[in-house]
C-alpha positions as CSV (number, residue, x, y, z in Angstrom):
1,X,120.8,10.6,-7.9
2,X,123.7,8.3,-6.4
3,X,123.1,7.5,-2.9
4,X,126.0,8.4,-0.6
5,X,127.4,5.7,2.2
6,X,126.0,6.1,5.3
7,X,128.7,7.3,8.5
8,X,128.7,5.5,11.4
9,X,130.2,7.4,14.0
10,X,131.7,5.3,16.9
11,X,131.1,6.7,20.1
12,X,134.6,6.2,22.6
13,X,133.6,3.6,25.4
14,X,134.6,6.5,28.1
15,X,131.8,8.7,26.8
16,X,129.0,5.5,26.9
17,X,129.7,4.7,30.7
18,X,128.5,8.7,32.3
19,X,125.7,8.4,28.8
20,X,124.4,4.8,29.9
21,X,124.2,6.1,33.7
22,X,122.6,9.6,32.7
23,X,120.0,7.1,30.5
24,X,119.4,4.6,33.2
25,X,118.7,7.1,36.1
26,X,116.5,8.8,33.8
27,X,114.4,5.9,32.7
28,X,114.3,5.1,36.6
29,X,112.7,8.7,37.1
30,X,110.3,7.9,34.4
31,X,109.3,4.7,35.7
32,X,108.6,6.2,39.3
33,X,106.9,9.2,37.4
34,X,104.5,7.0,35.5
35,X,103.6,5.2,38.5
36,X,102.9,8.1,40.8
37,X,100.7,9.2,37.9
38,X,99.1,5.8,37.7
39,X,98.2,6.5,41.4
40,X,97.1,9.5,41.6
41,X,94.3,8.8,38.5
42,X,93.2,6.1,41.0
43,X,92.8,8.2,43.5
44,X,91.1,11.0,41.1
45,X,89.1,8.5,40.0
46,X,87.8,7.5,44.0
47,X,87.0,10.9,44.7
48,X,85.2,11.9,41.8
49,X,83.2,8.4,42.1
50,X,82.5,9.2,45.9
51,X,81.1,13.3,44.5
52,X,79.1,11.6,42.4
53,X,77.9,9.3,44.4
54,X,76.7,11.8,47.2
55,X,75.1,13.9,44.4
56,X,73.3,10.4,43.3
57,X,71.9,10.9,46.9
58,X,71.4,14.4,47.8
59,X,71.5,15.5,44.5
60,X,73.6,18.3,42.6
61,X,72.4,21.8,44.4
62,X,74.7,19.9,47.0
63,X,77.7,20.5,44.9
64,X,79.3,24.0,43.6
65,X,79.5,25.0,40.0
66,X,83.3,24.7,40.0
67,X,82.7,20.7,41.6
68,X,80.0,19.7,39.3
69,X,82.1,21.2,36.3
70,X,85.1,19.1,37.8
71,X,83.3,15.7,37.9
72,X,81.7,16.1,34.4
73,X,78.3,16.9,35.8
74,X,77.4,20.3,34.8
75,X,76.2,20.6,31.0
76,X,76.4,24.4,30.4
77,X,73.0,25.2,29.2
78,X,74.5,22.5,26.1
79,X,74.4,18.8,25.7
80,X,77.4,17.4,27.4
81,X,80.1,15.8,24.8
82,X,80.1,12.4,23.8
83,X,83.5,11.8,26.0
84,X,81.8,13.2,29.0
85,X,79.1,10.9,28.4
86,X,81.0,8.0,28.5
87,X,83.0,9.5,31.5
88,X,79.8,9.8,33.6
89,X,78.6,6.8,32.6
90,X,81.8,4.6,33.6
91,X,82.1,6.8,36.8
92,X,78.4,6.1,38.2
93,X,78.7,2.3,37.1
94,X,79.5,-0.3,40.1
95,X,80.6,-2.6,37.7
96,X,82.7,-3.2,34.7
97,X,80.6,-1.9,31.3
98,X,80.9,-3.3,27.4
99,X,81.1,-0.4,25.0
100,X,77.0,-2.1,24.1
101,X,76.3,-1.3,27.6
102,X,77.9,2.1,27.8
103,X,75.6,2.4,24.3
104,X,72.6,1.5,25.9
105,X,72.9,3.8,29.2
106,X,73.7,6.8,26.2
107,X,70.6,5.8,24.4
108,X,68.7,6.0,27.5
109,X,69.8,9.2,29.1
110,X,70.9,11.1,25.7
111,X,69.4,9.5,22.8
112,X,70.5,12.4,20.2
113,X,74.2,11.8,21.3
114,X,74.4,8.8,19.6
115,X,72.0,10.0,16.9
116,X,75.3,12.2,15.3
117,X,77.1,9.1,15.4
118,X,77.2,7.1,12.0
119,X,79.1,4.0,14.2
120,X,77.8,4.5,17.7
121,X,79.4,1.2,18.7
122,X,82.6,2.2,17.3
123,X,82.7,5.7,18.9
124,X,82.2,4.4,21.9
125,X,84.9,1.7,22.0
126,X,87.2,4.5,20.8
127,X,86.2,6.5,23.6
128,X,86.8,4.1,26.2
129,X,90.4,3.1,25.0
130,X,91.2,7.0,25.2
131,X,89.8,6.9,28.8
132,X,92.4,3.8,29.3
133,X,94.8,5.8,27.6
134,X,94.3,8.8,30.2
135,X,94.4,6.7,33.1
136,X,91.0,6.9,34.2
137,X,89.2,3.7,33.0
138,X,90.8,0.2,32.5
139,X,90.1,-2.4,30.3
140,X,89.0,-5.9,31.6
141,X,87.8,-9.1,30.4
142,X,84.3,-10.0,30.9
143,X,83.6,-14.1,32.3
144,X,82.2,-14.6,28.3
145,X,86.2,-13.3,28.0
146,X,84.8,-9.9,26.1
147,X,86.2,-6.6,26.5
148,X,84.9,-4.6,29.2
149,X,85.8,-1.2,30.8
150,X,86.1,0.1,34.4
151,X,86.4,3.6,35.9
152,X,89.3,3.4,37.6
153,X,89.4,4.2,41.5
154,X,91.2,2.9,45.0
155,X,91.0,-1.0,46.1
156,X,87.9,0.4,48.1
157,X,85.1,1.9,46.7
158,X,85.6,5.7,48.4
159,X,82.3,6.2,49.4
160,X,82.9,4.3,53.0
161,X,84.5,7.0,54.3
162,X,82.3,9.5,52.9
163,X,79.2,7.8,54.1
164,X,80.6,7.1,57.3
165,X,81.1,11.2,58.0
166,X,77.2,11.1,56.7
167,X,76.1,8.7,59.3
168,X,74.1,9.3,62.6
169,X,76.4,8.1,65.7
C-alpha cells in the first residue's frame, strides 16, 4: 500500500486571532472551574469530617439514613466496599495515613476486606491515588519523606464550630 503525503492545511492569520481568544477565555473558565471544584471538595470534605466526628460522639442513631449514607457510614445490611473503607478511614483520621496504616486500621475493623485482596498493599495505594484523583484526599510526604495521604478539608478542622453550637454557655 503506498502511503499518501500528508496535507497541511494553513489556517489564514484573521481566523487564528477570534480562535486564540475563544481558546484562551475558555481555558480561563476552566481554570476558575477547577478551582471552584478544588474548593468545594475541601469544604465537602470539612463537613463530612465534622458528621463524622459528632457521630464518633453521640453516635449514628443521631444521624438520618440519607446522612449516614452520604458520609459513607451506613453499610446496607452488606460489608461496605473496599473504597468506602478507605474513605472512612482517611475521613475519621487527624493525621496524614501511609497506605500500611490505612491496611492496618482495615485489618482491624474489617479483616475479610482485605482477605479478597491478593495485594492488599497495592489495592490500597490504588485506592488512595483515586481518592487524590477525586479531590477528596491529598497526597503528602511523611518526615521519613514516604508517601502519605490526607482527607482533605478547610485550613480548620470543622468541628470548632460544630462543637461550639454543642457547648453549654
Amino acid at each position: 500500500m503506498e502511503s499518501q503525503p500528508i496535507a497541511i492545511r494553513t489556517v489564514p492569520s484573521a481566523v487564528t486571532g477570534p480562535v486564540h481568544e475563544v481558546v484562551r477565555q475558555a481555558h480561563e473558565e476552566l481554570r476558575q472551574l477547577l478551582q471552584q471544584r478544588s474548593e468545594v471538595m475541601r469544604r465537602i470534605g470539612t463537613v463530612k469530617q465534622t458528621i463524622v466526628g459528632l457521630a464518633n460522639l453521640f453516635g449514628d442513631e443521631v444521624l438520618s439514613d440519607e446522612l449516614l449514607e452520604l458520609v459513607d457510614r451506613k453499610s446496607g445490611g452488606r460489608q461496605p466496599g473496599f473504597t468506602k473503607a478507605c474513605r472512612m478511614i482517611l475521613m475519621e483520621a487527624n493525621r496524614a495515613l501511609s497506605a500500611r496504616d490505612v491496611c492496618d486500621r482495615i485489618q482491624e475493623r474489617m479483616p475479610p476486606m482485605l482477605a479478597r485482596h491478593k495485594d492488599p498493599m497495592a489495592s490500597v495505594t490504588t485506592v488512595l491515588n483515586r481518592l487524590v484523583a477525586y479531590g477528596e484526599a491529598k497526597a503528602v510526604a511523611l518526615e521519613n519523606g514516604r508517601r502519605a495521604w490526607q482527607w482533605v478539608a478547610d485550613a480548620t478542622s470543622g468541628m470548632e464550630p460544630a462543637l461550639a453550637i454543642l457547648a453549654p454557655q
